[in-house]
C-alpha positions in Angstrom: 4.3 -3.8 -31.8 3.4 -6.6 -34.1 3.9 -6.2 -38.1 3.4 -8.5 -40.9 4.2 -8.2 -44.6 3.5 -10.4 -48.0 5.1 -10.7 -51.1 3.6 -11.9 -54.5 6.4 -13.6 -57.0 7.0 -14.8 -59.7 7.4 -18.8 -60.0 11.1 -18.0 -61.4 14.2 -19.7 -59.3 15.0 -15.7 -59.6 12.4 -15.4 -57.0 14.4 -17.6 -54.3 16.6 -14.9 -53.4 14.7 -12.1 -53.9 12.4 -13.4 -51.3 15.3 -13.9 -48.7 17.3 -10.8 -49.0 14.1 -8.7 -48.7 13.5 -10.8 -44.8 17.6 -11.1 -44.1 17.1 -6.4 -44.8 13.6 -6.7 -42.5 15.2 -8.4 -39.6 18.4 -6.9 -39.6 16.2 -3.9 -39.4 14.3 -5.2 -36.9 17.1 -5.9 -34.9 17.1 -9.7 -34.9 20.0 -11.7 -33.6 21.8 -12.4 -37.0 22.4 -16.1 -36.1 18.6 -16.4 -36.0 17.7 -14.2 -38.7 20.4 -16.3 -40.9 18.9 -20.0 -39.9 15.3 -18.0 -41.0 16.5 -17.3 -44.8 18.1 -20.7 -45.4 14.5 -22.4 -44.3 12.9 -19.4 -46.0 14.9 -20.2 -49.4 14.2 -24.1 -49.1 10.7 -23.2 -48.6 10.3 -21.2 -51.6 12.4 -23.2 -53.7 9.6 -26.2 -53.5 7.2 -23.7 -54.1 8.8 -22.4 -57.8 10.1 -26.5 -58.3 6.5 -28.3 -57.4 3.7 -25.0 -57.6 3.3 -25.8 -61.3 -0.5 -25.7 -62.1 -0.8 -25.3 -65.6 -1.2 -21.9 -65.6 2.4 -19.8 -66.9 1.2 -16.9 -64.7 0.8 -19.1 -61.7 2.8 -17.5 -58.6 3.5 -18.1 -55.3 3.0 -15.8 -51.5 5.2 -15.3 -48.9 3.4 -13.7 -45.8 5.4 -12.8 -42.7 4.3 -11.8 -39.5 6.0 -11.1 -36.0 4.0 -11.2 -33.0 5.8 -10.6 -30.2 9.2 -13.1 -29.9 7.5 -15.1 -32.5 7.8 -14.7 -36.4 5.8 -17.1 -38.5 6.2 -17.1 -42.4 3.9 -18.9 -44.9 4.9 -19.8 -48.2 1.5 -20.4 -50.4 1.7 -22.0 -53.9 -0.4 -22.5 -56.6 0.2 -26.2 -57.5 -1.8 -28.8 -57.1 -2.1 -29.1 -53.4 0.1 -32.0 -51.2 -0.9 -35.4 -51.6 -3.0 -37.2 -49.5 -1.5 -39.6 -47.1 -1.9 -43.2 -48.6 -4.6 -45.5 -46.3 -3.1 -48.0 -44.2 -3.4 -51.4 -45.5 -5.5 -54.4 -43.3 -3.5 -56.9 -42.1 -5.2 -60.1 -42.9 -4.3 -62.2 -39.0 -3.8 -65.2 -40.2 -6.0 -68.2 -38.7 -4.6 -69.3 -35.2 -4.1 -73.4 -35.2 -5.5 -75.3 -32.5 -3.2 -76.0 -29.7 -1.7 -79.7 -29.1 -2.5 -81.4 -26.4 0.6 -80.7 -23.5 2.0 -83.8 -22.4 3.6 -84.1 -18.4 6.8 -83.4 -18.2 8.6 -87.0 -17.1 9.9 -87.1 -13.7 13.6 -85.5 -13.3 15.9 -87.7 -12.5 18.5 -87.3 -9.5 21.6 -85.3 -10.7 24.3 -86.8 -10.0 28.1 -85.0 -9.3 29.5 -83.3 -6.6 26.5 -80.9 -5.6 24.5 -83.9 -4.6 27.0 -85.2 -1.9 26.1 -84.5 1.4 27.5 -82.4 3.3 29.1 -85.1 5.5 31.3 -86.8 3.5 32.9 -83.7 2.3 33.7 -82.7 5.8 34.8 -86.1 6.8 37.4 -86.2 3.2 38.4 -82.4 2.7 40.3 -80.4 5.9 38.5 -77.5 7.4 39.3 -74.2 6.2 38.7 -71.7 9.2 36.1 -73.7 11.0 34.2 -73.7 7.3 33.9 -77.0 5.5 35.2 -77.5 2.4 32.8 -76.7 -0.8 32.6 -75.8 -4.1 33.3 -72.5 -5.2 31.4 -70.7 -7.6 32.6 -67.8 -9.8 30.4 -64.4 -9.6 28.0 -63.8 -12.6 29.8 -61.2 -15.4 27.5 -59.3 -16.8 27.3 -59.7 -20.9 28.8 -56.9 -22.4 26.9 -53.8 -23.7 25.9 -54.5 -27.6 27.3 -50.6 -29.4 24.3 -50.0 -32.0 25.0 -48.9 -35.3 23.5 -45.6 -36.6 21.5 -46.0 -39.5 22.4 -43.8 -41.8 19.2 -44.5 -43.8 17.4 -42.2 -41.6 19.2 -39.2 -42.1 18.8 -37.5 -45.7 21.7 -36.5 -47.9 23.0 -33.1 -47.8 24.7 -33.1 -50.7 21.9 -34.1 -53.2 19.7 -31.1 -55.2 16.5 -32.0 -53.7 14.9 -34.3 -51.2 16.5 -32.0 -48.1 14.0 -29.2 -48.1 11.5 -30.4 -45.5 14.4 -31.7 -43.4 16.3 -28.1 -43.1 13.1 -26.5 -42.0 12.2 -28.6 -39.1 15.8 -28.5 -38.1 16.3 -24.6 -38.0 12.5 -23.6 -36.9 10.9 -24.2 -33.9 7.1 -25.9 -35.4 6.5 -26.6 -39.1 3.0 -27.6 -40.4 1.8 -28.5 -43.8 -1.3 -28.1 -45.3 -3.4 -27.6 -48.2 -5.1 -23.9 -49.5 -8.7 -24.4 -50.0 -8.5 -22.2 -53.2 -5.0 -22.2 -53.8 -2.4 -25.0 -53.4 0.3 -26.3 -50.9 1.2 -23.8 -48.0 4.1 -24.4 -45.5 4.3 -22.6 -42.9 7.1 -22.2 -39.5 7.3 -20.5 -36.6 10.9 -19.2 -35.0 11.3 -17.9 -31.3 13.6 -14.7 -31.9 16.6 -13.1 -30.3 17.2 -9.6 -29.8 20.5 -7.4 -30.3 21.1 -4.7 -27.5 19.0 -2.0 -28.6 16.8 -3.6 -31.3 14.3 -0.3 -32.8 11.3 -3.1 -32.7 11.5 -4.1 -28.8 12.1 -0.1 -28.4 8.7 0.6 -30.5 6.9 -1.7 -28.4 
């Protein structure tokens, strides 16, 4: 059995939990594993908490829609505003190469000269000068290659956003608890965000015994 539902609000913060009791009762209902159903109403709220924060389009009626549907294991909300849309992504800027100098002329190398220590004595003369060390002769010795010691990277901590702060951690929270996120732009409307969530079952859920 698949069902879907949508809710018109009110751009009022009000709104925020409104919009997540009403899915926590529907997939309690439902039957959904609460860990699941929980990590669904904290993306839910962040969702419709840019919606009331950024949907401003001059209008003091303007709203926002939350449509829910589950299809199978899958539930996939959208959150529709009626701002001005999401910005367009900025064009790359051209790299100017810059002009490649001509190359000087390459000059022969000079002839090496003979190096000189104890690697270029024969072999004779260290035999003749140095006892025998079971039936070897005498050489240098030379000490095994250590391998350079692993260089630990730091984490950047720039990457990750912070937590703590009132905004700026919306977008991040969705894409960690949801499964796909996608972000586009209503051709009438405004912004719409949109997840999908794989669900989990309890024993005996009344909308996998309705199916």
């Amino acid at each position: 059995m698949d069902i879907w539902w949508t809710l018109h609000l009110k751009r009022d913060p009000a709104s925020v939990p409104l919009a997540r009791r009403i899915l926590l009762g529907a997939m309690a209902t439902a039957g959904v594993d609460p860990q699941i159903a929980h990590d669904l109403g904290v993306a839910l709220s962040e969702a419709c908490a840019n919606a009331v924060e950024h949907g401003a389009c001059g209008r003091p009626d303007g709203g926002f829609q939350v449509t829910a549907s589950i299809c199978g294991d899958r539930l996939r909300i959208e959150v529709t505003d009626s701002g001005p849309g999401l910005p367009a992504a900025p064009a790359a800027p051209r790299v100017r190469r810059p002009a490649v100098p001509e190359a000087a002329p390459v000059r022969p190398a000079p002839h090496p000269r003979p190096r000189r220590g104890r690697a270029s004595v024969p072999a004779r003369v260290l035999t003749a000068h140095r006892p025998r060390r079971e039936g070897h002769p005498y050489d240098t010795h030379v000490l095994p290659h250590r391998p350079a010691a692993p260089t630990l990277r730091p984490v950047d901590l720039d990457t990750l956003p912070d937590l703590t702060a009132e905004s700026g951690r919306g977008l991040f929270l969705i894409h960690a608890l949801t499964d796909h996120v996608q972000l586009r732009n209503h051709p009438l409307r405004g912004a719409i965000v949109s997840f999908d969530k794989i669900l989990k079952w309890q024993d005996g859920a009344l909308l996998r015994a309705a199916s």
